[in-house]
C-alpha positions, 0 to 999 in steps of 0.5 A: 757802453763798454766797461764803467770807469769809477772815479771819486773817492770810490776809485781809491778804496782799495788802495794801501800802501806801507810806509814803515820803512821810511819812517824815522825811528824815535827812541822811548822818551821815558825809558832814556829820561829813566836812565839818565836820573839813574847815572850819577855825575863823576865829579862832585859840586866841591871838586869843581869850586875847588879846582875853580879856586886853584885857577883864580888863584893862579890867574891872581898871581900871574897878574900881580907878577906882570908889570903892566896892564892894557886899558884905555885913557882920554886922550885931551892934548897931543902936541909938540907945544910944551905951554899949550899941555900945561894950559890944557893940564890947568884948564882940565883941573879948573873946569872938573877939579874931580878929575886929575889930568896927568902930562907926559912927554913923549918925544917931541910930544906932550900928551894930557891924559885923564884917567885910567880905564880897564874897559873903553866904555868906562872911559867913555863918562868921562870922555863924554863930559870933557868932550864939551869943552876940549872937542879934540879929546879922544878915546886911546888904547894905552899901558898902565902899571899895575899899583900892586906890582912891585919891582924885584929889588936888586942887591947891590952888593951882589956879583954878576947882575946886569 
């Protein structure tokens, strides 16, 4: 009746349109790889061993300079009863003769105290064996000395030191 209206795939085929300009632009792939073999590093592998070796060596000595470590210890007694810490101290070396319980007095406190442990999850082999038989004993950060510190000598003849 009046003018035809196309519709379908016909109706879109002449329809162009240019999308170049909002395109992203990629970089040629083999030409960077190319380049990137051709530089070569600044710094040799010997440099870099060296420079590692120096800073070990610095750490080592800081280390044994310094009197005391962090680490942690199983805490089994805790407690002002002087007859209890030594019957836990005896009860331990009875039970695990292995392992070594050590007592120290920090006033008005006992403690009994099993090993010496860099990193808590080695403490926690033997927190987990003690803990059948001593239910109280926990896992508690503390200080150590170090075994290879050795304490400056004073002189004692020497003037002036305090």
């Amino acid at each position: 009746m009046g003018s035809a209206s196309v519709s379908g795939p016909e109706a879109f085929s002449n329809y162009q349109e240019n999308l170049t300009g909002s395109l992203p632009e990629y970089p040629d792939f083999q030409v960077s790889t190319q380049e990137a073999k051709s530089v070569a590093p600044s710094t040799s592998v010997q440099s870099v061993d060296s420079s590692l070796d120096e800073v070990q060596k610095r750490l080592t000595e800081k280390n044994k300079s310094e009197p005391y470590f962090n680490g942690y210890t199983v805490l089994v007694y805790s407690g002002i009863d002087r007859n209890q810490a030594f019957r836990t101290r005896d009860e331990i070396a009875s039970y695990f003769p292995e392992i070594s319980p050590e007592m120290q007095y920090q006033e008005p406190r006992y403690l009994v105290k099993i090993g010496r442990f860099a990193y808590k999850f080695e403490a926690q082999k033997s927190f987990s064996r003690i803990k059948t038989m001593f239910p109280t004993a926990r896992i508690v950060q503390d200080r150590f000395q170090r075994k290879e510190y050795v304490a400056p000598q004073l002189n004692p003849n020497a003037q002036g030191q305090n």
